[in-house]
C-alpha positions as CSV (number, residue, x, y, z in Angstrom):
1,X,128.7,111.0,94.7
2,X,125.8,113.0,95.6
3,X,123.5,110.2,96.9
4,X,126.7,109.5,99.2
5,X,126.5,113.0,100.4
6,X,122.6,112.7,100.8
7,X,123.0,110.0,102.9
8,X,125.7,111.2,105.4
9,X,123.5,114.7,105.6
10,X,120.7,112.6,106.5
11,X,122.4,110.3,109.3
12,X,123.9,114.0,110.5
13,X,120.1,115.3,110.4
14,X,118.7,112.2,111.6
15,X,121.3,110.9,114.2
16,X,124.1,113.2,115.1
17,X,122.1,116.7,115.4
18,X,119.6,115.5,117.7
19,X,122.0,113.7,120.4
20,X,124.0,114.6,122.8
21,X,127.5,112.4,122.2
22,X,130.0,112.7,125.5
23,X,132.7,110.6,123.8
24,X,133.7,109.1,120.7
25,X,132.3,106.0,121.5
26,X,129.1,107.4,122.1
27,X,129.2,109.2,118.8
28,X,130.4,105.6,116.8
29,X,127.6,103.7,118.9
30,X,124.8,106.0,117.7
31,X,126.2,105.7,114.0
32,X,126.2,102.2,114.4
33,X,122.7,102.6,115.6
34,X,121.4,104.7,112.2
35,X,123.2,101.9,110.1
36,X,121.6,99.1,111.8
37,X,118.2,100.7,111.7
38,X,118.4,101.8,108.1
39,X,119.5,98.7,106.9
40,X,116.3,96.8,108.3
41,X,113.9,99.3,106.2
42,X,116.4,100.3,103.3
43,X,114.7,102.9,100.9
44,X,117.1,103.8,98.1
45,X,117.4,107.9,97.3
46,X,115.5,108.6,93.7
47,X,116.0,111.8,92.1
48,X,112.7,113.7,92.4
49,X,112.9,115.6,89.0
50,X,114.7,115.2,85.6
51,X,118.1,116.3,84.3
52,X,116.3,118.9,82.7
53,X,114.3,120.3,85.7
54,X,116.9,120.7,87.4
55,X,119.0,122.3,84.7
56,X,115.8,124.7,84.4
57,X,116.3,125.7,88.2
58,X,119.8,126.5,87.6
59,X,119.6,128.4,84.8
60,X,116.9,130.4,87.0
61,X,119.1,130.4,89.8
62,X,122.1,132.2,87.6
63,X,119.8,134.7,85.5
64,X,118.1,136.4,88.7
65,X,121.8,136.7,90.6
66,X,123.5,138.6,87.9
């Protein structure tokens, strides 16, 4: 599930933020645009640490909030 919401907060980063949509259609055409442009170069997402990296970072995270 997260590399679905990975990619939806890049097309909003990449797409949505940076236009200016007057309609609906406007908004589906430059989705349609992102889709058709990532699907030429596709990169697929790859976690960038390990389970226990991250794990690490949370435990980190929780000890210096309480």
């Amino acid at each position: 599930m997260n590399l679905v919401e990975r990619w939806f907060a890049a097309l909003t980063e990449k797409q949505l933020r940076r236009g200016v949509h007057r309609s609906t259609r406007e908004l589906e055409a430059a989705i349609r645009r992102y889709i058709d442009i990532t699907n030429e170069r596709p990169k697929p997402f790859r976690w960038t640490k390990t389970a226990d990296e991250i794990l690490a970072s949370v435990e980190r995270f929780l000890s210096s909030n309480l």
